[in-house]
N, C-alpha and C positions, 0 to 999 in steps of 0.2 A: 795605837793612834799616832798617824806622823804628825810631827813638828811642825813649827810653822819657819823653822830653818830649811827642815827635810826637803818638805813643799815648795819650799824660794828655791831649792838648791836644782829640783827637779822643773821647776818653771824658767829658771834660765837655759838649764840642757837642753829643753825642747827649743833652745831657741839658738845657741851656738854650736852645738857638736850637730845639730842634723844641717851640712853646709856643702855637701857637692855631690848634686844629684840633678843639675838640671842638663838635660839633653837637646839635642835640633834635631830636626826631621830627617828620616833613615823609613818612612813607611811608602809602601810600595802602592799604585794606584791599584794592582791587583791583588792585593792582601786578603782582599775577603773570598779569594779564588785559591790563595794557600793552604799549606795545612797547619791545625792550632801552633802556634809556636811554644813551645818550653819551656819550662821555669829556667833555665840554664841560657837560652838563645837570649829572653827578654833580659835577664841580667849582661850579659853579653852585648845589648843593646844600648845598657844603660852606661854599660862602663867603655863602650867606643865612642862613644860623642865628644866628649871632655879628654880623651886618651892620652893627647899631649901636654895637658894639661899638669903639673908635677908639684907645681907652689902658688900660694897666693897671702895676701894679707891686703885686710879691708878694713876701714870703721865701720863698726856697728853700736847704734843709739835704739837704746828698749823703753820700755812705756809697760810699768803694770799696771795693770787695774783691779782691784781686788774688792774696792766698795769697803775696806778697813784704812782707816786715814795714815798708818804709819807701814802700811805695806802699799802705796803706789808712788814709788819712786822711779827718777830717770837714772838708768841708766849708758854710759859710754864707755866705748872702749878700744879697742882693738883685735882683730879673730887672725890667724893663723893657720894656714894650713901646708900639708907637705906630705905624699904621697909616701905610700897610700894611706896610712890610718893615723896620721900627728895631729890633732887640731889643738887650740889652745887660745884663750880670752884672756887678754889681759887688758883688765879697766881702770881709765884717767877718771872716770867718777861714779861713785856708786854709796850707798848706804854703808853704815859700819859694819849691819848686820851681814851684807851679802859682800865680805871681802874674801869667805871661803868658796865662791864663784872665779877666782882669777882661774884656778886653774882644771880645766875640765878637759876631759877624752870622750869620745864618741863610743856609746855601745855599740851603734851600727857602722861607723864608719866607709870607707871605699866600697859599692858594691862588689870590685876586684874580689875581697878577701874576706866577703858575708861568709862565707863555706868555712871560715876559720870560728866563726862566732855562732854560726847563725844554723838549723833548720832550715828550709824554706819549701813553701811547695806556690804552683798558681790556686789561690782560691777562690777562682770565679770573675766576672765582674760588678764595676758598680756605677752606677748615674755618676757624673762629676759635671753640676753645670750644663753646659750645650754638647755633651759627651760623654763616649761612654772610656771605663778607664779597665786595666785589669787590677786585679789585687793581688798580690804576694802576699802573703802571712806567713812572719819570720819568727821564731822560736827558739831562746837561748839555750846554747847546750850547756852552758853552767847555768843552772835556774835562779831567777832571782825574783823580784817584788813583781817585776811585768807576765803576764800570764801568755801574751802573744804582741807581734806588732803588726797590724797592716798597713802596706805601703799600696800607695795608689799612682799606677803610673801609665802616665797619657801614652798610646802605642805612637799616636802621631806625630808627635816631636819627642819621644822618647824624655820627657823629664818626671820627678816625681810633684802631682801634684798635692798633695794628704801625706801626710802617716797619723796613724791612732796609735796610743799605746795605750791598752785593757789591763788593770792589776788587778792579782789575784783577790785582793779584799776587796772589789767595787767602785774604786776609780780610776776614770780614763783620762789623757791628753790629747788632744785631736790637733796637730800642727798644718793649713794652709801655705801653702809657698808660690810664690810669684819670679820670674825670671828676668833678665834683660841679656843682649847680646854682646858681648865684652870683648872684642877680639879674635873673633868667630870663637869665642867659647859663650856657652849658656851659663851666666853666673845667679847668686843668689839676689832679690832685688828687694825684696819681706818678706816676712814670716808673720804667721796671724797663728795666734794659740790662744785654746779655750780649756779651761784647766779645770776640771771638776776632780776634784779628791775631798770625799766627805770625812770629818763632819765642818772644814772649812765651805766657804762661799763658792759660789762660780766667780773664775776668776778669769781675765782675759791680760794675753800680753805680746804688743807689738813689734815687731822689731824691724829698723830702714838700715841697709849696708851701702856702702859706698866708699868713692878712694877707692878702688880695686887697684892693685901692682901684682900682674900676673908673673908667671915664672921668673919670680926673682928669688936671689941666696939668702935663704933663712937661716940664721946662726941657731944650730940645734940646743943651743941655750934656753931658747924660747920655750920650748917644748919643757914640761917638768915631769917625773916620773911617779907624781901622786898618782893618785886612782881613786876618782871621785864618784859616786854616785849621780848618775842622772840618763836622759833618757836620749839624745839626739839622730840626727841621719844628716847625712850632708849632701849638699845640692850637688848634682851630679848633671 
């Protein structure tokens, strides 16, 4: 049975390490006269929008909610990032409980270098809203608690809007994301998570970014070489 550490620990990943994955529009008026594209082409898709893109650091402020009065706490802090797979959070406020959250890594990190971690094939697609989206479902080559991840990604502005992550014993995380346009890059704008891991509650957790400093010199300081458990993707 996980923790109610394990759980906080996997509720914040879903909310810092999945941070750059949002795309602009790259779709062709006669796309639907093409032929299917490739699980290789649409990651290639993913990862040329953003391409110049190398560093970034932003504030980010979370919101759980969990309907347990000593687990919905605000937290703040700061996110990190640095091409291709660095991220890293480090928070000016947060619970006692959740100080083993400063330092987190991306399971999925850079779509560049998914082929390093990941399986993947196209599996299908799916409604998203007023669209329809494709799905990849990504498959760790070291096996861990996640049984599969699907990402969901708009063909029409190339960004991802979903991922789920399915575990093997019965619970999932389904992470929403929203974008703004930051310097002709697509950055992260919220993240919306809805966290079912039984035998805890449905638990939901916000999170607003902002203060964006794009390609500036991150002192490789920041970065720590723990190796944390948890589940993210980054806007892309």
């Amino acid at each position: 049975m996980p923790s109610v550490r394990s759980v906080s620990r996997r509720v914040a990943a879903s909310l810092f390490a999945c941070t750059f994955c949002a795309l602009g529009l790259a779709a062709s008026a006669h796309r639907t006269s093409q032929p299917p594209l490739t699980v290789d082409q649409v990651i290639a898709n993913l990862v040329e929008r953003n391409a110049t893109l190398t560093t970034y650091e932003a504030h980010i402020a979370i919101r759980l909610r969990t309907g347990i009065p000593f687990l919905n706490p605000a937290l703040e802090g700061n996110t990190y990032y640095k091409r291709p797979d660095r991220y890293e959070v480090v928070f000016t406020k947060y619970p006692s409980w959740a100080k083993s959250f400063e330092a987190l890594y991306s399971d999925i990190g850079d779509p560049a270098v998914w082929y390093k971690k990941f399986s993947y094939t196209l599996h299908g697609t799916k409604a998203y809203k007023h669209h329809t989206d494709l799905v990849l479902r990504l498959i760790q080559r070291v096996r861990g608690e996640i049984d599969h991840e699907d990402v969901l990604v708009d063909p029409r502005r190339w960004v991802i809007d979903e991922m789920e992550y399915v575990y093997y014993r019965g619970g999932h995380i389904s992470v929403e994301q929203t974008y703004r346009q930051l310097s002709g890059f697509s950055v992260l704008d919220t993240q919306h998570a809805v966290i079912a891991m039984p035998p805890f509650p449905r638990a939901r957790a916000d999170a607003q970014y902002s203060d964006y400093r794009l390609n500036v010199a991150i002192n490789d300081s920041v970065f720590t070489k723990k190796q944390t458990q948890h589940i993210g993707v980054s806007p892309k």
